[in-house]
Backbone as ProteinMPNN parsed JSONL, in Angstrom:
{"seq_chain_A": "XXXXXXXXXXXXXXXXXXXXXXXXXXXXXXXXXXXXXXXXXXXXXXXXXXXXXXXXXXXXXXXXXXXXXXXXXXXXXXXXXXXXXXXXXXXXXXXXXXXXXXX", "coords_chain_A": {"N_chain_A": [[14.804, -5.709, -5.269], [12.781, -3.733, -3.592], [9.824, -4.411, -1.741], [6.337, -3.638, -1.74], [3.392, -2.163, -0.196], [0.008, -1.814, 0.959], [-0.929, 0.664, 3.631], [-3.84, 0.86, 5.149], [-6.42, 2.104, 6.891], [-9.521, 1.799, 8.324], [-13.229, 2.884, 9.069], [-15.872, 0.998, 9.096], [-18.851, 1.789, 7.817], [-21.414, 1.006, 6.998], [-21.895, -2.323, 7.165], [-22.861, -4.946, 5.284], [-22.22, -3.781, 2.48], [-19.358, -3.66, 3.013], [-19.098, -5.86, 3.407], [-19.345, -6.759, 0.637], [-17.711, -5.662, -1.018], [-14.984, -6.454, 0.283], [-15.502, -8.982, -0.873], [-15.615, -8.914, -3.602], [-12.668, -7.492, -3.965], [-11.0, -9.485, -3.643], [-10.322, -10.844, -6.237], [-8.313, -8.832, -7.151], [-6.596, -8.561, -5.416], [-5.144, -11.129, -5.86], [-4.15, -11.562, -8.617], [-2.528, -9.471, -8.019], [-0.502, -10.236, -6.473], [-1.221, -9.464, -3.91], [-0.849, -9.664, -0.553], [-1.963, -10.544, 2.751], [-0.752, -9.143, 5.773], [-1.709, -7.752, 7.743], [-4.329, -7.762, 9.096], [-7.349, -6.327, 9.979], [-7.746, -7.869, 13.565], [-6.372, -7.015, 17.027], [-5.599, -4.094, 18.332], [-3.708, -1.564, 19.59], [-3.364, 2.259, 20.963], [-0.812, 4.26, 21.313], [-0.388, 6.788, 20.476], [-1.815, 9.808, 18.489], [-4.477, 8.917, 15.894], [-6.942, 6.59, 15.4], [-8.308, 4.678, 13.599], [-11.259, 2.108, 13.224], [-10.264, -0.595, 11.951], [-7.827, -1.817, 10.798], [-5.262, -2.583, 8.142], [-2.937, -4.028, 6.572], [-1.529, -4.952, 3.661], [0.938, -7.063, 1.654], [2.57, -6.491, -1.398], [4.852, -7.938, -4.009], [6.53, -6.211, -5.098], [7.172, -2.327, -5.651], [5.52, -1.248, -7.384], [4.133, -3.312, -8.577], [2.124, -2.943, -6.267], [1.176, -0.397, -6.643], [0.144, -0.899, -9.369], [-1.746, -3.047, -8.836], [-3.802, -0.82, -7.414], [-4.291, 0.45, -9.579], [-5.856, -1.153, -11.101], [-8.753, -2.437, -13.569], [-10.137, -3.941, -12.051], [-9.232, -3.852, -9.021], [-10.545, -1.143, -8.952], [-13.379, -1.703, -9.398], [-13.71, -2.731, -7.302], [-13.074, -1.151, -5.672], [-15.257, 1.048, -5.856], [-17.318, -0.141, -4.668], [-17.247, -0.427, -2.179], [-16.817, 2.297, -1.642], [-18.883, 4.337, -0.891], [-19.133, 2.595, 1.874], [-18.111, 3.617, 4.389], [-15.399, 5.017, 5.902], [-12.144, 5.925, 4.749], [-8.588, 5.882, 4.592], [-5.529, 5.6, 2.797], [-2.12, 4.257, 2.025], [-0.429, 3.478, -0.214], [2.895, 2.477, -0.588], [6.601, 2.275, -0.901], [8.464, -0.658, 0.157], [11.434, -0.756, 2.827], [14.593, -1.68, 2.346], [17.238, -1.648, 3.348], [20.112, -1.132, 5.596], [19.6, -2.304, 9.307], [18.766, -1.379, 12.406], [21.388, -1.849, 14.429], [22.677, -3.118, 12.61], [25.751, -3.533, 10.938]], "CA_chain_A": [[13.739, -4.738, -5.422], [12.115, -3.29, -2.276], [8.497, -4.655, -1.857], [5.177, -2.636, -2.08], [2.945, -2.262, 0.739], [-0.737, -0.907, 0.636], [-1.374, 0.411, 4.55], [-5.155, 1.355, 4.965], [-6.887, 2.669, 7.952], [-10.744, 2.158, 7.593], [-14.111, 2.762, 9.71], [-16.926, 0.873, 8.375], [-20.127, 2.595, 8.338], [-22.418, 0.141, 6.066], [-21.051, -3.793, 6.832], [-23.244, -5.278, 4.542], [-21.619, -2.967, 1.087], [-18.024, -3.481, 2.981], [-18.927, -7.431, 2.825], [-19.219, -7.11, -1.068], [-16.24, -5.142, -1.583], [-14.404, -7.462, -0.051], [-15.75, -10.143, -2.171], [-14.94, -8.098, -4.931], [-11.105, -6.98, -4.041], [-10.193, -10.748, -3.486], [-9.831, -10.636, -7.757], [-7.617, -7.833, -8.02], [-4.971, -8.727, -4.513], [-4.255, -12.611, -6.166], [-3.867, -10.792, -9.548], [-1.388, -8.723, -8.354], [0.167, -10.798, -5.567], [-1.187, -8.938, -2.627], [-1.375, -10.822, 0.959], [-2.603, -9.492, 4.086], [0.104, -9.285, 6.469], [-2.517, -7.173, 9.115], [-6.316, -7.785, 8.384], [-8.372, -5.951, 11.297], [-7.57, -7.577, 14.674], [-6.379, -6.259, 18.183], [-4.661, -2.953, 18.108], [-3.79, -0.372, 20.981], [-3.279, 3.343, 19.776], [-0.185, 5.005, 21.874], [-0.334, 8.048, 19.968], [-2.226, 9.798, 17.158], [-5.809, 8.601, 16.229], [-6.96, 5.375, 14.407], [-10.025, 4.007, 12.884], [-11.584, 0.548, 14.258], [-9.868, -1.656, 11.807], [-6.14, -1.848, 10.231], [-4.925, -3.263, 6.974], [-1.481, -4.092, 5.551], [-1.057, -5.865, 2.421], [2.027, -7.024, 0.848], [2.968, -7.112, -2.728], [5.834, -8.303, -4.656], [6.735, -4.744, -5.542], [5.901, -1.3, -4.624], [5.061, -1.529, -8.925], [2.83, -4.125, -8.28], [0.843, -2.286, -5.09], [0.496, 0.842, -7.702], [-0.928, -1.413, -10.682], [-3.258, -3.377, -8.434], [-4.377, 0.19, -7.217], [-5.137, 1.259, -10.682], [-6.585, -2.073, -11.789], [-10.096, -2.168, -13.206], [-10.269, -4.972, -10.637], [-9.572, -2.97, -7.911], [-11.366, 0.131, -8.939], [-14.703, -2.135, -9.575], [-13.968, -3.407, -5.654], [-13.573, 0.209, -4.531], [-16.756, 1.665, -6.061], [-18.414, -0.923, -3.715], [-16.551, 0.165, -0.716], [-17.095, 4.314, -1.04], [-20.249, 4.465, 0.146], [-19.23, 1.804, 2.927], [-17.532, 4.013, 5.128], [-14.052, 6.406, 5.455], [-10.605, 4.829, 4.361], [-7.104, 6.067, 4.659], [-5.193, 4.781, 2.142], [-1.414, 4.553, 1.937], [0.631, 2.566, -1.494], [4.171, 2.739, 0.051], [7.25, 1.26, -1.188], [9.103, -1.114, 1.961], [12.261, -0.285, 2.879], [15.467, -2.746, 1.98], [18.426, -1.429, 3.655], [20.716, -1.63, 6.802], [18.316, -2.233, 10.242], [19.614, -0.322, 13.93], [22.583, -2.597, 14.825], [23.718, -3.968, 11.552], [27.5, -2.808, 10.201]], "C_chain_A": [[12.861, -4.772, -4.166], [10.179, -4.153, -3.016], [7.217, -3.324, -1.604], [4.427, -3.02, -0.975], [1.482, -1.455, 0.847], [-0.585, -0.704, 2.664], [-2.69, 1.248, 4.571], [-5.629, 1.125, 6.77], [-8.412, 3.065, 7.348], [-11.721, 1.994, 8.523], [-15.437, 2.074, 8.842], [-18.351, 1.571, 8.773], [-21.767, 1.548, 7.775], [-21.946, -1.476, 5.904], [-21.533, -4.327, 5.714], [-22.567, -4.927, 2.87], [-20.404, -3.045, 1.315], [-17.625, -5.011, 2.873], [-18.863, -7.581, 1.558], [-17.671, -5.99, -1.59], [-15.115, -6.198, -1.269], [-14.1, -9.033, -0.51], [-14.869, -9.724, -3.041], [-13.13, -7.91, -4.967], [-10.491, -7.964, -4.063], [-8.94, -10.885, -5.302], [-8.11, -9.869, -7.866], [-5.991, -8.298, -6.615], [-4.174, -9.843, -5.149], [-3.915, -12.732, -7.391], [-2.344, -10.447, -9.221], [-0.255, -9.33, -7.4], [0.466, -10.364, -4.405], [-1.592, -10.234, -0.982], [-0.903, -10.045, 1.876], [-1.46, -9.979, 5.072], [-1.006, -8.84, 8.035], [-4.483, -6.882, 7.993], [-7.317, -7.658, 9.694], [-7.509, -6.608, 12.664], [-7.205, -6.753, 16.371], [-5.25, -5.14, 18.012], [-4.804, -2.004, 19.849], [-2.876, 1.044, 20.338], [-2.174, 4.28, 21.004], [-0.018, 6.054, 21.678], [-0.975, 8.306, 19.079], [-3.818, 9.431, 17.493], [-5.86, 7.377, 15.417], [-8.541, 5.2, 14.284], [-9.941, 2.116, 13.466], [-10.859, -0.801, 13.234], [-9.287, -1.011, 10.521], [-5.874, -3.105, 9.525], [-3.83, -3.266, 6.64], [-1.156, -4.97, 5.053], [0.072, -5.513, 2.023], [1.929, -7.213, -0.527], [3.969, -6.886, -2.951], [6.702, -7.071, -4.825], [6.218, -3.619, -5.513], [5.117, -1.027, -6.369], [3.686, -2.378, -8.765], [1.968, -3.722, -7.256], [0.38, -1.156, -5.922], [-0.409, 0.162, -8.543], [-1.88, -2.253, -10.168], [-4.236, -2.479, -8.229], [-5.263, 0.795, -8.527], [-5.5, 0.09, -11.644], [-8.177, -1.913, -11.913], [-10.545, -3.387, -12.191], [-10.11, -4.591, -9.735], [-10.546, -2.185, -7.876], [-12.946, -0.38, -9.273], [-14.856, -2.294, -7.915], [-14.301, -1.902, -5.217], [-14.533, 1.018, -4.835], [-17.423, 1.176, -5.318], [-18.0, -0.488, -2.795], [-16.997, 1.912, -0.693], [-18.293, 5.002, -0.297], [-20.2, 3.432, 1.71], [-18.587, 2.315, 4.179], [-15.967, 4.815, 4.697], [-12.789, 5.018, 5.407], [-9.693, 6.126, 4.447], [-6.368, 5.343, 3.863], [-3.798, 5.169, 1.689], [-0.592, 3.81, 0.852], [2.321, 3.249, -0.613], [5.097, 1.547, -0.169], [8.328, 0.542, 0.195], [10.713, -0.575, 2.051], [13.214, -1.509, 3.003], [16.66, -2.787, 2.26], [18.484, -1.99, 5.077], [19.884, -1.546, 7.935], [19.629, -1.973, 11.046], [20.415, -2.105, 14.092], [23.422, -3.622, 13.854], [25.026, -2.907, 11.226], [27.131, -2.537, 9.139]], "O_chain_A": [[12.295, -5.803, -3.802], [9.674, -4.315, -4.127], [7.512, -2.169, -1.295], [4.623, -4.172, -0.59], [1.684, -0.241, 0.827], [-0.191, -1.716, 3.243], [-2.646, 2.343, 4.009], [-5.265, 0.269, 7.576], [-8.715, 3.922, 6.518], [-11.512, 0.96, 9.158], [-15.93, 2.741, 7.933], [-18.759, 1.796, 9.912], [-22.894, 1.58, 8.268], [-21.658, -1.926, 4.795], [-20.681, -4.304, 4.825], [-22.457, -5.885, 2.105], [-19.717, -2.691, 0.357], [-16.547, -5.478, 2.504], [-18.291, -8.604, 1.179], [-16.944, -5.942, -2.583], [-14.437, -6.742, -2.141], [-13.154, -9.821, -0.525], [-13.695, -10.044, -3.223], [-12.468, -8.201, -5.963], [-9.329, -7.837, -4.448], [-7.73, -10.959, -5.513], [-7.106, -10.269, -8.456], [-4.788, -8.314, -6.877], [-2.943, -9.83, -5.156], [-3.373, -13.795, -7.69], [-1.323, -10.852, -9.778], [0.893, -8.916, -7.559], [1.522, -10.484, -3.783], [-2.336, -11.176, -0.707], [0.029, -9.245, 1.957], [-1.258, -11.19, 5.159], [-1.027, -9.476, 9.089], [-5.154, -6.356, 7.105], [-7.897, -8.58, 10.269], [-6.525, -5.93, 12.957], [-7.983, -5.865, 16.722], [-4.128, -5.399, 17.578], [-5.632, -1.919, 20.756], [-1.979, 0.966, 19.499], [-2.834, 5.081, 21.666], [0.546, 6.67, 22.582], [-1.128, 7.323, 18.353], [-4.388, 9.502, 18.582], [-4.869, 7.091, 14.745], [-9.557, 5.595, 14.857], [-9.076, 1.334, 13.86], [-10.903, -1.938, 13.704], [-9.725, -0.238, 9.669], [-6.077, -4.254, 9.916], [-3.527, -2.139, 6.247], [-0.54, -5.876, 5.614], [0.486, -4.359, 1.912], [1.189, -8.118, -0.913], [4.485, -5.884, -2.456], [7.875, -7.297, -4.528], [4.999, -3.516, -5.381], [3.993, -0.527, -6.324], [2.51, -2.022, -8.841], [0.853, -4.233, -7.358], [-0.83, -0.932, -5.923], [-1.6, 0.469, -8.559], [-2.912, -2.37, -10.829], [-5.386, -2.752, -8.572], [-6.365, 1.343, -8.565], [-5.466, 0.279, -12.86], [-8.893, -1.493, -11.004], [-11.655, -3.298, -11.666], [-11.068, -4.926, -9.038], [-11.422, -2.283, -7.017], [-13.773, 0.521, -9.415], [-15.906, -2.037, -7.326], [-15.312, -1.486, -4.652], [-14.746, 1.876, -3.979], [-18.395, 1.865, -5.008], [-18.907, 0.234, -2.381], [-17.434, 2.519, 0.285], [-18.455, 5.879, 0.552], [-21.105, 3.522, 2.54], [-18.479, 1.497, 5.092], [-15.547, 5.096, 3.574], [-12.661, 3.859, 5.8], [-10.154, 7.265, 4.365], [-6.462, 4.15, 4.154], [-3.753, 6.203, 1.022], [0.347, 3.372, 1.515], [2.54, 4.392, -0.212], [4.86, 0.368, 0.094], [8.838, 1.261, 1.054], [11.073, 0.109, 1.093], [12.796, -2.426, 3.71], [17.385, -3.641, 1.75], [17.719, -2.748, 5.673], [19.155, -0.564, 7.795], [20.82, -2.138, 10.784], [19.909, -3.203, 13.861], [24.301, -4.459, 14.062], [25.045, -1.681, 11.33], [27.909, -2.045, 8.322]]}, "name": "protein", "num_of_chains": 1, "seq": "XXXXXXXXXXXXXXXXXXXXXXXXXXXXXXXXXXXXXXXXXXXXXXXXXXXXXXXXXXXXXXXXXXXXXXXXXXXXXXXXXXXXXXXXXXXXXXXXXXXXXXX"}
């Protein structure tokens, strides 16, 4: 079973309200068995546009990235976050097949 992947693209506008969200969201990722593969650092943007800081959590299943999404444990974290600035927000299941140079 392919894994689940949230990727999020987010500008903060209010740190202080985006520090209590992610208080808050800790609950609902170790719930569902999300872990941060990309949590903000250095990025360079070759194409396209981006926001100042990049997210990609894994979970177990792209099942499990949907039902953390619609946990009231999430959805308590992201009421704290909406007022904290713009998000992008992608649930996407990973992909589990043949990679460029396999038979």
């Amino acid at each position: 079973m392919p894994k689940g992947y949230w990727i999020g693209r987010v500008t903060v506008t209010d740190t202080e309200a985006y520090k209590r969200y992610v208080e808050a969201n800790a609950e609902a990722f170790s719930a569902y068995g999300g872990r941060f593969l990309v949590r903000g650092g250095s990025f360079d943007v070759p194409e396209g546009t981006a926001r100042e800081r990049n997210v990609v959590i894994e979970f177990p299943s792209y099942q499990a990235a949907l039902d953390c999404w619609h946990s009231p444990q999430y959805q308590h974290a992201r009421s704290l976050r909406l007022d904290a600035g713009d998000t992008d927000l992608v649930v996407i299941e990973g992909y589990d097949g043949p990679q460029p140079g396999e038979a």
